[in-house]
DRENGUMI-180454 format. One record per residue (C-alpha): residue in three letters; y, x negated, z negated; residue number from 0. Coordinates in nm, 2 decimals. Layout:
N
{rec ALA,{Y,X,Z},NUM} ...
***
This chain:
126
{rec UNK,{8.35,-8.45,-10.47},0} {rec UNK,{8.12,-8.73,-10.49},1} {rec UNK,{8.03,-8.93,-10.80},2} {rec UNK,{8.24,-9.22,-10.73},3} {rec UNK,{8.53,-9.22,-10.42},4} {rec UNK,{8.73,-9.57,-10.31},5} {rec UNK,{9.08,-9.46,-10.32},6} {rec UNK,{9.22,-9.79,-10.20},7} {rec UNK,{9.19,-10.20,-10.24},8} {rec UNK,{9.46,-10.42,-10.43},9} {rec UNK,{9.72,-10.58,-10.10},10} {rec UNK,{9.80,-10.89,-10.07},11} {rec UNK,{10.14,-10.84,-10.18},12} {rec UNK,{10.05,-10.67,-10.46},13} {rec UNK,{9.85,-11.02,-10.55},14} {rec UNK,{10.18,-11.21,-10.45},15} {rec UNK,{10.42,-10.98,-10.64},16} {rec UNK,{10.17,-11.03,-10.99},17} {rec UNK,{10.21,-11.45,-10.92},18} {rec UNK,{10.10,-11.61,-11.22},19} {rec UNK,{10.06,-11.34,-11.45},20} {rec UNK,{9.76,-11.24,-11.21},21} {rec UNK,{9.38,-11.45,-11.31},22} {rec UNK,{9.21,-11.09,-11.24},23} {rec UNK,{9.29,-10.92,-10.91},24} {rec UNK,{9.21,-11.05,-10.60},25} {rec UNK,{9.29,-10.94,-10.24},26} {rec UNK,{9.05,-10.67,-10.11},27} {rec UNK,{8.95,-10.55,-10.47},28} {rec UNK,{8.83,-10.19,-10.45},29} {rec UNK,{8.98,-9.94,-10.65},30} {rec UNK,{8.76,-9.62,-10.72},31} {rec UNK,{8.80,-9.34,-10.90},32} {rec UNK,{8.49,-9.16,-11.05},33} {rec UNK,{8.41,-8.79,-11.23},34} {rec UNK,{8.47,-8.92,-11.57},35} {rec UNK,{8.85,-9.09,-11.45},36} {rec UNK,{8.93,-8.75,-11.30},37} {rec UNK,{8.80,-8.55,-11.67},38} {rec UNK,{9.03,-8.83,-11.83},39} {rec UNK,{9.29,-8.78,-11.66},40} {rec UNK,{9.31,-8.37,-11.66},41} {rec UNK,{9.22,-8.36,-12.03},42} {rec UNK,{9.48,-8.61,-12.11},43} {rec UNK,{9.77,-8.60,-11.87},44} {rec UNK,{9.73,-8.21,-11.62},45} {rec UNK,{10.03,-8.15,-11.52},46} {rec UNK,{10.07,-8.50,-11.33},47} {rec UNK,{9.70,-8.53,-11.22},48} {rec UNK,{9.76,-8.22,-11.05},49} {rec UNK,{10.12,-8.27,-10.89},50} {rec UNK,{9.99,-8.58,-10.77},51} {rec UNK,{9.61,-8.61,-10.76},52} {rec UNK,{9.67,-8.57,-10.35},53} {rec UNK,{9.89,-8.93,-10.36},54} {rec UNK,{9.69,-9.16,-10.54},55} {rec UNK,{9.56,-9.35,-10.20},56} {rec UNK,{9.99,-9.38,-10.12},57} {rec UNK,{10.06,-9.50,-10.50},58} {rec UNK,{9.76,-9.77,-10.45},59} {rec UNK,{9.91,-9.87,-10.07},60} {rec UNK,{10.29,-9.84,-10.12},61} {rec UNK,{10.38,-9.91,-10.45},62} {rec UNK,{10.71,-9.97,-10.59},63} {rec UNK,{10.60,-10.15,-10.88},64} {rec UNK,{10.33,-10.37,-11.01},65} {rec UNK,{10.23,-10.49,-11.31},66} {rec UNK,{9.99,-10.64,-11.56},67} {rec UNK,{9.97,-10.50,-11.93},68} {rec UNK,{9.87,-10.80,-12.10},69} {rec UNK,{9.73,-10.60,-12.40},70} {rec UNK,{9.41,-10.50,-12.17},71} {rec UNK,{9.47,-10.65,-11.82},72} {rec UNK,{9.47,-10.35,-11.69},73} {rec UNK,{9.67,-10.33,-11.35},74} {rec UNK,{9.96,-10.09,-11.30},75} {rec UNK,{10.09,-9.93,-11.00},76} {rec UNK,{10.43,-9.76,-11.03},77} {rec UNK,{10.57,-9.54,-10.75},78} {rec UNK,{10.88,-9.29,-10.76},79} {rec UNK,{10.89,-8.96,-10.65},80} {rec UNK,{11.08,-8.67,-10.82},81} {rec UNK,{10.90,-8.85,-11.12},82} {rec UNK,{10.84,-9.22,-11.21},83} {rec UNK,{10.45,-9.21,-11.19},84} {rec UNK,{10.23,-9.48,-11.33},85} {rec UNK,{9.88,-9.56,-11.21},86} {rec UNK,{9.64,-9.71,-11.43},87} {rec UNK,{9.38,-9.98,-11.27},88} {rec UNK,{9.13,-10.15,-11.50},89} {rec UNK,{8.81,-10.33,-11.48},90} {rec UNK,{8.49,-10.10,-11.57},91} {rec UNK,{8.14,-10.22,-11.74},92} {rec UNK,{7.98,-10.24,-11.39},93} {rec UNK,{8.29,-10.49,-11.27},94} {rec UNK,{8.46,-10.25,-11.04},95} {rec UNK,{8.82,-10.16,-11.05},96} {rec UNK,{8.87,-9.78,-11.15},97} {rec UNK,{9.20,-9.59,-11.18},98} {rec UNK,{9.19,-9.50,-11.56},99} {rec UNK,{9.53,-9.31,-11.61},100} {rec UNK,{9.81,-9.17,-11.44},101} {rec UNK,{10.11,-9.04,-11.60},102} {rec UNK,{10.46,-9.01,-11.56},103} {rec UNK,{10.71,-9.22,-11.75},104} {rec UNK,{11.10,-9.20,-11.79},105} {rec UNK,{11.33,-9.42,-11.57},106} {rec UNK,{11.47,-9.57,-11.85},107} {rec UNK,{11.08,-9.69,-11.96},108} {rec UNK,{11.04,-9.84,-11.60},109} {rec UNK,{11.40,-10.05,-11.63},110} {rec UNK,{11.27,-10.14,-11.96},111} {rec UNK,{10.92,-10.29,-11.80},112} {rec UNK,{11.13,-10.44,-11.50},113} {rec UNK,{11.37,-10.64,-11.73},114} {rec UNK,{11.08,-10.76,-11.98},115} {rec UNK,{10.94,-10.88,-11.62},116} {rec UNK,{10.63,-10.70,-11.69},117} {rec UNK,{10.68,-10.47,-11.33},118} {rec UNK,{10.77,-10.68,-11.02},119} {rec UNK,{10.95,-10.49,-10.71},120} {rec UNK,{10.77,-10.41,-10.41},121} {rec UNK,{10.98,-10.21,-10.25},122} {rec UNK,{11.15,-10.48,-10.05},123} {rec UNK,{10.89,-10.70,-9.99},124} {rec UNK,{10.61,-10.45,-9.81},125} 
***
């Protein structure tokens, strides 16, 4: 695997869904993921980065969720599959958008970020 791999860009609807919360992301943005994201992410989180490692280009594309954590302004991606997987996007040093995390979380954490307003549907609007 090479050093650094683009994985996907941030859609346009993505950029619609965020609306005002959004002063970061713009449409086209890479997202990357490089060999310390990857160590991250199988130090920290395994048993999802390796049930799902092969779907992070299809969490990136077809989301069912987006958000901004307003803590670090980090983007998040949120797609369901057997699990509730979130996908952590965040500005780097070098001002390129790297996936940072992904984890699962419980349903009942994802209704919690829906009705706080914090995750937008996409479902219906891609």
């Amino acid at each position: 695997m090479h050093k650094t791999r683009l994985i996907g860009v941030v859609s346009s609807t993505v950029v619609s869904a965020l609306g005002k919360d959004n002063k970061i992301y713009k449409v086209g943005d890479a997202i990357y993921l490089g060999k310390n994201n990857i160590k991250h992410m199988k130090q920290r989180h395994s048993k999802t980065f390796n049930k799902y490692c092969s779907k992070l280009s299809q969490i990136i594309s077809e989301p069912d969720y987006v958000g901004i954590n307003n803590e670090d302004n980090s983007l998040e991606y949120v797609k369901i599959f057997n699990d509730h997987v979130k996908l952590v996007v965040r500005i780097a040093g070098d001002e390129k958008l790297y996936i940072r995390s992904m984890y699962t979380v419980y349903q009942s954490r994802t209704e919690f970020f829906i009705k706080s307003g914090r995750l937008k549907l996409l479902t219906k609007l891609i």
